[in-house]
Every structure is written in structure tokens, then in C-alpha cells.
N, C-alpha and C positions, 0 to 999 in steps of 0.2 A: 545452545541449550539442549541438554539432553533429561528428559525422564529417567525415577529413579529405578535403578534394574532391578527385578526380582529373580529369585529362586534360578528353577533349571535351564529356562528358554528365555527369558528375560524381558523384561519392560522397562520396557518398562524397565514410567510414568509409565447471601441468601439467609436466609433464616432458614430453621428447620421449618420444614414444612408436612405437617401430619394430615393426609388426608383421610378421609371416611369412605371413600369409595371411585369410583370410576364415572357414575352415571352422570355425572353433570358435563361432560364429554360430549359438544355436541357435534352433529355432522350437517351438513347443507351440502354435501352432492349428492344428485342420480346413483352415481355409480357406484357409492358405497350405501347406498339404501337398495341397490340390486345387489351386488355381492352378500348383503345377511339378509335376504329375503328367503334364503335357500334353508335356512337353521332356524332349530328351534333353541329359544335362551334355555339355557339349564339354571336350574333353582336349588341355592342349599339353602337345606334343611334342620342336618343331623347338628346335635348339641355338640358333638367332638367328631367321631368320625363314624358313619355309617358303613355297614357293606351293600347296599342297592343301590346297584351301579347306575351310571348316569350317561345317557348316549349324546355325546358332546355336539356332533351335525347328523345331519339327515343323509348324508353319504358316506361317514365314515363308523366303521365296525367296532373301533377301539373305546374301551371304557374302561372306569376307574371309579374307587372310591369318591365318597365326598368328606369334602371337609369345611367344616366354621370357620370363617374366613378370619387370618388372623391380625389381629389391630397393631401397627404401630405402636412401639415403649413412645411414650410421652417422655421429650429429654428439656430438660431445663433450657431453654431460648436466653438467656438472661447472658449476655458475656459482661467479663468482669476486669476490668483493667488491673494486672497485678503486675510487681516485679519484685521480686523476694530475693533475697540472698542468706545464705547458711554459711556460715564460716565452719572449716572443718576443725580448727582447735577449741569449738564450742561445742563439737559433739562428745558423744562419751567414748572415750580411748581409753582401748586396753591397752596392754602392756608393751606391745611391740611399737605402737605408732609414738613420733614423739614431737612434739612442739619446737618447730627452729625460727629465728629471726634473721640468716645471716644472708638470705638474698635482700634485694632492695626493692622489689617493683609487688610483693605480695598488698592483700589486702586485710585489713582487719589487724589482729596481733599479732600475728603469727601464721605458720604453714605448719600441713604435717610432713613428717617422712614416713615410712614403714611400709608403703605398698610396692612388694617383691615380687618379680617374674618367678625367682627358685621356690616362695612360698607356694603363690598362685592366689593370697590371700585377697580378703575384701575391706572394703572401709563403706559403712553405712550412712545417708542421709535419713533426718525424719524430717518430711518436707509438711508445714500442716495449709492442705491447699483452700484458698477460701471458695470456690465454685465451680461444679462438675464439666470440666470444659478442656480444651485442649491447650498443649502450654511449649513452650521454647526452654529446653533445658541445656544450660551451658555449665561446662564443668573446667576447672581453671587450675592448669596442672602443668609441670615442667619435670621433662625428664632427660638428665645431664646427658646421655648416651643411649638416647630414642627408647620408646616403650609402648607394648601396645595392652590392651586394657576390654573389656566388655563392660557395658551399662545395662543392668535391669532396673526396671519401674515395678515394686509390687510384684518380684519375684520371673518377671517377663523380660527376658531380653528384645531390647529395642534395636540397640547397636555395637558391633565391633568399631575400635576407633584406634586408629596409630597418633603419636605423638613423636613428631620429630626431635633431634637431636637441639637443646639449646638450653643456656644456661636463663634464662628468662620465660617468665611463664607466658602459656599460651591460653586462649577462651577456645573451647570446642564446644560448638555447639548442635544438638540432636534437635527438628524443629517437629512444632505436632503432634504432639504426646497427651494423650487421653488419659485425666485423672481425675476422681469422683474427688468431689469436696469431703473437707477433714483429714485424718494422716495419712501418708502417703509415704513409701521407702523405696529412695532412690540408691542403688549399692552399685558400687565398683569394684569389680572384680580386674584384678592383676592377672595379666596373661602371660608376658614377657618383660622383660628389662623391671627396672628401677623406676619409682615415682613419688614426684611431693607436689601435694593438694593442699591449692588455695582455698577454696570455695565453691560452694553450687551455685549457679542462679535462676531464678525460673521466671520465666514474662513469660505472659498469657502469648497464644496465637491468634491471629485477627485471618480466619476464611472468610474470603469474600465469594462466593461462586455466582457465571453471571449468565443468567438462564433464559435473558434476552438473545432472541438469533432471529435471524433473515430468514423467513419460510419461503422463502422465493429461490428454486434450484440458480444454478450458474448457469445451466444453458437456457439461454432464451428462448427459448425454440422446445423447452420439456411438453410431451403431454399431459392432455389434464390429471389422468392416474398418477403421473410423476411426482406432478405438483399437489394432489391430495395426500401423496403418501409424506412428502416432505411437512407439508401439514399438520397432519397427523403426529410423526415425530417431536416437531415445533410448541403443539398445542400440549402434550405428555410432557414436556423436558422440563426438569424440573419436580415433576408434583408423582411421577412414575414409573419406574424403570419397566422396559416393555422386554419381554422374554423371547429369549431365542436360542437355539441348538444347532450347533455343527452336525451333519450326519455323515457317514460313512461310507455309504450309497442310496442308492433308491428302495433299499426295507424300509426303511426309518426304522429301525432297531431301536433306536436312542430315543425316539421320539415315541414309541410304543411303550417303552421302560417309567418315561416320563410320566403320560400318561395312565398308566397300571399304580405306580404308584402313589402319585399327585391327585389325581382326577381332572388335570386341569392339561391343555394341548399352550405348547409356546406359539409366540404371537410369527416368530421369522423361522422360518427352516432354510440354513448355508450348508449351501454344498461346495463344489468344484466344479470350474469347469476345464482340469487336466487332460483330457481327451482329447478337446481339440487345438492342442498345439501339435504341430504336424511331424517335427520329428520325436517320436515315440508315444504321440498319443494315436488314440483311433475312434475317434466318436461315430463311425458308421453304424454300430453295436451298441451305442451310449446310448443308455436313455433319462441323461441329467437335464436335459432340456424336459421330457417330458414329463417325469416326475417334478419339474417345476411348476410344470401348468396346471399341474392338477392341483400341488399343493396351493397355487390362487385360485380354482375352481371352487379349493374347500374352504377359504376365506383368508388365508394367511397370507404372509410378508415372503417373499423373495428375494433373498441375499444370496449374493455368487462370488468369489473368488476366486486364480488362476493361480495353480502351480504351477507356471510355467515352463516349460521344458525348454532347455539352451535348444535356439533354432537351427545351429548345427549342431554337429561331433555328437559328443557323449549324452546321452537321452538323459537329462539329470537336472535340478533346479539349483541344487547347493553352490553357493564359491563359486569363483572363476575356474574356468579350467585350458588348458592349453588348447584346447578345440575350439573353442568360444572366445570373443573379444567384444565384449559390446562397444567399447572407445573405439573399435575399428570400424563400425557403424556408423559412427555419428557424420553427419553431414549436417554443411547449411545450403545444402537443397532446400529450398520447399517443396516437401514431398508430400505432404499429410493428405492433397486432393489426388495425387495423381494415377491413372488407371494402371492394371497391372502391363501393359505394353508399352506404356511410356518408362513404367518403372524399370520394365528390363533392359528398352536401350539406353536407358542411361547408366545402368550397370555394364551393358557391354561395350560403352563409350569410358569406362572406367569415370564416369563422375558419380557414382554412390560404388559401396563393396557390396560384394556378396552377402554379407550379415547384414546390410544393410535390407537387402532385399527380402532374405528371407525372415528378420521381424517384420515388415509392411505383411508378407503374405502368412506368418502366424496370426498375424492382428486380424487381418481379411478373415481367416479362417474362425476363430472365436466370434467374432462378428457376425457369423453366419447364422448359429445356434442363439444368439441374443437376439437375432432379427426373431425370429420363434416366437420370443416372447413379444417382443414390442407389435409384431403384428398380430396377437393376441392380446392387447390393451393391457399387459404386467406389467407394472413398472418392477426395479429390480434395484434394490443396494449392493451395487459393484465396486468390489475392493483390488482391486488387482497392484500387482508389486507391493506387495505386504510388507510388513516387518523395516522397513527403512534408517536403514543406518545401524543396524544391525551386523551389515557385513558379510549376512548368512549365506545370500543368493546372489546369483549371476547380475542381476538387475543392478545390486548397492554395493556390489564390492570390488568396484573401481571408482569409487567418489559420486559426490552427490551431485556435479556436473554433466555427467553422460547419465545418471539416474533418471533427473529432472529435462533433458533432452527426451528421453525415451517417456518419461510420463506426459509430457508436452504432443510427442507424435502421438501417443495410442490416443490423448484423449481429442485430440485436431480430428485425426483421423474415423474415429468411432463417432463424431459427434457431426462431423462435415462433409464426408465423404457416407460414412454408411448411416448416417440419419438415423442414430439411435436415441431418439427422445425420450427414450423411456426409463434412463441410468441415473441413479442419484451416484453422484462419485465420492467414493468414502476413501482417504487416505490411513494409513495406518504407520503408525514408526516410529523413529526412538530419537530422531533428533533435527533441528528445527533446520539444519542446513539441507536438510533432503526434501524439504514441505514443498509444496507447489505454490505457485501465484493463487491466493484466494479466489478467483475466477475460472480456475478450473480444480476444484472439489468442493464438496457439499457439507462432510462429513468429516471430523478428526478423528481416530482411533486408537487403541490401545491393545497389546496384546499382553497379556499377562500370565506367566505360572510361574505357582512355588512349587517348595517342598510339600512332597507329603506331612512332614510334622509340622509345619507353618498354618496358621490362618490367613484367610486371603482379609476380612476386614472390611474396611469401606477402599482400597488402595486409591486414598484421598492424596497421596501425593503425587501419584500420576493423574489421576483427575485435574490437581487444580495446576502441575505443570502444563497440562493438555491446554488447558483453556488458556492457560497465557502464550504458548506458543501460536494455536490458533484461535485468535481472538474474532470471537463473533459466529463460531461455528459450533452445531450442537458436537458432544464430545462423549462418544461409548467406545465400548470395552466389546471389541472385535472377536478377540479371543481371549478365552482363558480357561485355566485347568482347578480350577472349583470356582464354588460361587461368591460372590461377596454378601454378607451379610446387611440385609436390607437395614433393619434399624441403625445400623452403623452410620451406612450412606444418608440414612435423611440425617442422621444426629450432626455430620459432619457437614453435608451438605454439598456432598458427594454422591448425585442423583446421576447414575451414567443413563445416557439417553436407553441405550441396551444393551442387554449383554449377549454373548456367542459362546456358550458350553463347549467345549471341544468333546470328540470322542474317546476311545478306547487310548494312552491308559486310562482316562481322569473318570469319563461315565461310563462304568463296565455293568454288565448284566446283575454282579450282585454287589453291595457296598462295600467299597474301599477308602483310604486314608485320604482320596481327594474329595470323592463326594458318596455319602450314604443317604438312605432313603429319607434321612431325617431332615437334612439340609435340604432334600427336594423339595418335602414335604415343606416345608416351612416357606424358603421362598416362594415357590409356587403357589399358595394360597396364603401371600401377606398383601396385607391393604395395599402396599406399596409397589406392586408388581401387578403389572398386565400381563394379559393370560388372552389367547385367541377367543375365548370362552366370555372374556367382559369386554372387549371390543365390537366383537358380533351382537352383542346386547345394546350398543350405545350407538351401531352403526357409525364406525369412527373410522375405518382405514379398507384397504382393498382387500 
């Protein structure tokens, strides 16, 4: 099973539920009644937006406008069992299209002919839908000598679609499609080849989303911040997507912009931690680790990721490369406890390779800068070998067998050996033969960007692939290059546990085609989004 891809980097892959606010969020530990002991709550006031800034904590300098907090669109909850069909030689045909009977498997009286690739012409539906809900649109079309075609809804292109070559019609169907009750015009436009239309047909979509999950980390052995933070996550999922930003380095640039514009500070700040892989990083000079601790000094979430640099040859994360071989790695050693002296004579006894040896002392290395935090009581959303089945990186693109060997060592090893209790392990990737055994991750992920001219949406199709690929696991959106529109995601019910903003191109200094100040403005002050700003109020997370 793979999620569906988007745009330039790819992904990608309940009732609604409208809440009022945050505060009924409660907390019952120590430790997160001392991490917002330090802040004071900030209070809006203004009717729309004020300019008297508002100082968000007691140790940070940054401020912002305020703004009215903005309510959730109220979307009709009502689903409607429909299944419609329109036959195409009942609609109104001009002159070009014409009514045949000479196949045998059509429905209804007849088929049209007249939709030409040389034209590029189109043929209209008026579909009249009885309730504002999302729907299964199938279009039933046979083209002698293959043909390919575009579908808009209401002027929007939904999908490109091919039609193979065959004298018998075929059903194509687009699933999920978002239509207000009353008329609706579903048009097909000819791209290519030759085509004759059967019929439309429209069934309702039945979203199940299932917002039950195990607050209890995989490793048994989590401390209690770990397990507060999984909490946290668990008791939100569903009823609010909690906010979060990629940064850049340790300015927080992104996270300054945010705040200037918004008024409001994201609940997680993701970094990297590329430094310290050893051949071509140098975290002696880093200070990703300690811009982490402070970012939980000042009340926020802790996510980290690893670009990992091939641990030999060419200092590079992309693709395989002739320097690197992670299948020449793998062993069924049990290596995951063992100390670095035992590791290297068994590399000099030739029972592990080289590669083998130097991921165990990458992994050791990383491990070092995580111990930081854990013996600082952070717990930490760690995502590392991202993107999965993607293909992109050295890690998945030899199959999803030395993948999943290599996701099996770091996590034996980080969890057994370096007693790192303090890791919620979020996976992230494009296809379910790369996933790990449910017992070792916590978290399912999604990376997603489009185009600049695209809306991102509620991208409820990778949500609700997500959740059926990892079933019982909360399910957010890792990365991506704009926002999703909140109202969307409750309408669908497509509530990602949170999101991760990427930086520079998508959030640049002044507004662009991914994301402008308006989009900030809006998700960062809707009912539907946490904000580090109404967490610290409710005393709800580290």
C-alpha cells in the first residue's frame, strides 16, 4: 500500500468535531505544572486585531500582534447515503457529440461519441447533489485506441486520468470529492485520443477516522516526560491539531516570522541533528542540542530528525552511491548491545563489514547529543530515516529489507544499549512495506508538498491511507510545504495529530505562493490549532 503522492517532493498519503477552545485539557503531572510555572497566560482581547503586543513567556523577547480567536465553519455532520447516476445522452448535446448504440455493454439508451484529443473539447455534467459531503465519482468511458482526459468538479481540477486501450467500457473512479448540496458541474475535458461516455456516477464517501490510540510509548522502559508527552499528543488527537515549525538553525528565523505575524509561538520546534554523523558532519561547533534545551526550558515540544550522512565515501544523504552499500552492512550478528571493542574484532575477524561498523559508531555518535537531552528530562519526537519508500536516500533505496534491518539496529541500539528513554519514535514514509513492527514506533508520519498553484487542503487522503496502514497509531504530517486548512481537516476528519512547516522555499521572510501571512494568521489563531501560548495555559505538555 502506498499513500497518494503529491506535488514536487511527494507523499505522500469520526464525526466532525468543532471545539470551543482548549481549556478543558487537563494535566495531573508535577512536571508539567513546573514547566508553565515560569509563564505568564497571555489574554486576547482585541475585536479583530490589535497592535499591543503581547509578551508570550517570561524569558522570551519575541512578540506579536493579537488576534480573536477564530471559530471553526460549522459543517453539516449529517452523511447521506446517495448513489446517482447521469447518463450522458440525457444531457444537453451540442452538435459535435452524438448518440450511438452499436456497443453492447453501455448503460441507459445509449453512449456519446465526440470527446476528441485534436479538439481538446469538453462534455458537461449537472450533477444535483443532495448533501454537502464528500462523494466517490466514477466516470464510464471506453476509448478504442487509449485516451487520456482531465476531470474538474465546479471548475477545479481534481484529476488527470488514462484510459486504456479497449473496445468495452471501463468505470474510473476519483474517490472523495468535496460537494456542497444542490448543482454541481462535473466536466470532462479531452486531452488526448478519442472517447465515448457512458455515464457519471456519484456514491457518497463513508470517512471513518479512528482517533482511539495507545498512549502508552513502545518502549517500556520511557520516562515519565516521555510518557506525558505521548499523553499529551493522545488526549489532542482528534479534537486539535498542535502546531509546529521546521527551523533552519538555531535563530529560529521561522519561528520569529511566525510569531511577528501570528501573535502566537508553535507548540514543537524540528530541527536536525546532521552534525553528528561523523563522516561530514561536526557537531563540536553545533549547538542543535542546546538550542533544544532551551527551546523546553521555554515550554515547547522537541522534535529532531537526522539527515544522515552515508557513513562512508561521498558525505551525502541522497540515493545510493558507489561509496556506500547499506546491504553490505547488514548482518545477523546480534550486534544492537555490543561495545565498540567487541564491534571491531569482529569486524577484523571479518564477521560484520566495514559499513557495518561505521553505522553502529554513527548511531553511537548521535546518541551522544540525545543523551543531552534525556539527562535533562526532554523527552524528544525522533524521526530519523524519513521519507520511506520514497527511494530518495541511502537508507530506502535498496528495499525495504536492509531499511527495516537498519531501522530494527538504530532502534535495539538507542533504546538498549544507550538507554535513551526519553524518544517517542515517529516513522515517516510512503509505503507500508517499509513500516516497522508496531513495537518499535510510536508515531506514523507523512511528508507532504505541492505546487505552488495547488492548495494543500485537509490532504485527507494521506491521513486516512496513514491510518489504515498503521492502525492504532496517532498519524501527523512530519513535513510539509504549506498548511493545511483547518476547517477542512475537522470537516473531513482529517485532524493530523501535527503538523511540521518546512522552511525556506515554503516559509520565507515575506509571503509567497506556499504560505503568506494570511494563511499563518488564520491557522495560528483557529479554535482548531494549539499554539504553545494555550498549552502553557492548560498546563498540558513539557
Amino acid at each position: 500500500m502506498e499513500l497518494k503522492k503529491y506535488g514536487v517532493i511527494a507523499i505522500a498519503v469520526s464525526m466532525l468535531f468543532c471545539i470551543t477552545g482548549c481549556n478543558d485539557i487537563e494535566s495531573t503531572t508535577s512536571y508539567f505544572e513546573e514547566q508553565a510555572a515560569v509563564f505568564t497566560a497571555s489574554q486576547t482581547t482585541a475585536a479583530s486585531i490589535s497592535q499591543t503586543t503581547v509578551t508570550t513567556t517570561a524569558t522570551t523577547e519575541l512578540t506579536g500582534p493579537e488576534f480573536t480567536q477564530i471559530p471553526l465553519e460549522q459543517a453539516d455532520e449529517n452523511h447521506e447515503e446517495t448513489e446517482l447516476v447521469y447518463q450522458a445522452e440525457e444531457e444537453n448535446l451540442t452538435e459535435i457529440f452524438e448518440t450511438l448504440n452499436e456497443k453492447t455493454d453501455y448503460t441507459g439508451t445509449g453512449y456519446v461519441s465526440g470527446l476528441r484529443g485534436d479538439l481538446h473539447n469538453e462534455f458537461a455534467f449537472n450533477a444535483e447533489i443532495p448533501a454537502s459531503q464528500r462523494y466517490d465519482i466514477s466516470v464510464v468511458v471506453c476509448a478504442d485506441y487509449g485516451a487520456e482526459c482531465s476531470i474538474f468538479v465546479n471548475d477545479e481540477k481534481v484529476e488527470d486520468i488514462a484510459v486504456e486501450s479497449s473496445d468495452r467500457f471501463v468505470s474510473i473512479t476519483i474517490p472523495g470529492i468535496y460537494m456542497e448540496a444542490g448543482e454541481n458541474t462535473v466536466l470532462i475535458q479531452q486531452n488526448e485520443g478519442d472517447m465515448y461516455l457512458d455515464c457519471l456516477e456519484v456514491r457518497d464517501t463513508v470517512l471513518e477516522p479512528d482517533t482511539y490510540v495507545l498512549a502508552e510509548p513502545v518502549n517500556e522502559n520511557a520516562s515519565d516526560e516521555t510518557r506525558e508527552l505521548l499523553r499529551f499528543f493522545s488526549d489532542n488527537y482528534g479534537k486539535a491539531i498542535i502546531s509546529g515549525q521546521q527551523v533552519s538553525d538555531s535563530s529560529n528565523k521561522e519561528i520569529e516570522r511566525i510569531v511577528k505575524t501570528t501573535g502566537k509561538y508553535p507548540v514543537i520546534r524540528f530541527a536536525d541533528m546532521y552534525p553528528y554523523s561523523l563522516n561530514g558532519g561536526n557537531h563540536e561547533y553545533d549547538d542543535t542540542v542546546e538550542a533544544a534545551l532551551k527551546w523546553s526550558k521555554d515550554g515547547g515540544v522537541t522534535g529532531l530528525m537526522w539527515h544522515w550522512f552515508a557513513p562512508m565515501g561521498e558525505e551525502a544523504t541522497l540515493e545510493k552511491s558507489d561509496d556506500f552499500s547499506l546491504s553490505s552492512a547488514v548482518t545477523f550478528e546480534d550486534i544492537s548491545c555490543l561495545t565498540p571493542n567487541e564491534l571491531e574484532k569482529l569486524q577484523k575477524a571479518g564477521d560484520i563489514s566495514e559499513e557495518c561498523l561505521k553505522i553502529i559508531e554513527d548511531i553511537d555518535s548521535v546518541s551522544e547529543g540525545l543523551k543531552e537531552l534525556r539527562d535533562a528530562g526532554v523527552p524528544v519526537l525522533w524521526r530519523p530515516l524519513h521519507q520511506a519508500g520514497n527511494n530518495m536516500y541511502w537508507w530506502d533505496s535498496e528495499g525495504s529489507d536492509v531499511y527495516l534491518w537498519l531501522w530494527n539496529l538504530l532502534y535495539e541500539r538507542m533504546t538498549n544499549y544507550h538507554g535513551l528513554n526519553n524518544l517517542l519514535w515517529v516513522w515517516s514514509g510512503v509505503d507500508a512495506d517499509y513500516l516497522p513492527d508496531s513495537s518499535k514506533y510510536d508515531i506514523a508520519a507523512a511528508d507532504i508538498y505541492i505546487a505552488e498553484d495547488e492548495e494543500m487542503g485537509s490532504a485527507y487522503e494521506s491521513y486516512y491511507a496513514l491510518q489504515k496502514m498503521a492502525e492504532g497509531k496517532l498519524v501527523a504530517l512530519s513535513e510539509c510545504g504549506s498548511l493545511v486548512d483547518v476547517n477542512k481537516a475537522f470537516r473531513d476528519g482529517s485532524v493530523w495529530s501535527y503538523f511540521g512547516l518546512w522552511y525556506e522555499p515554503y516559509l520565507e521572510t515575506e509571503d509567497n505562493e506556499f504560505v503568506n501571512s494570511e494563511m499563518l494568521v488564520n491557522v495560528y489563531n483557529s479554535e482548531g490549532v494549539l499554539t504553545r501560548e494555550e498549552g502553557l495555559r492548560t498546563k498540558s505538555w513539557t
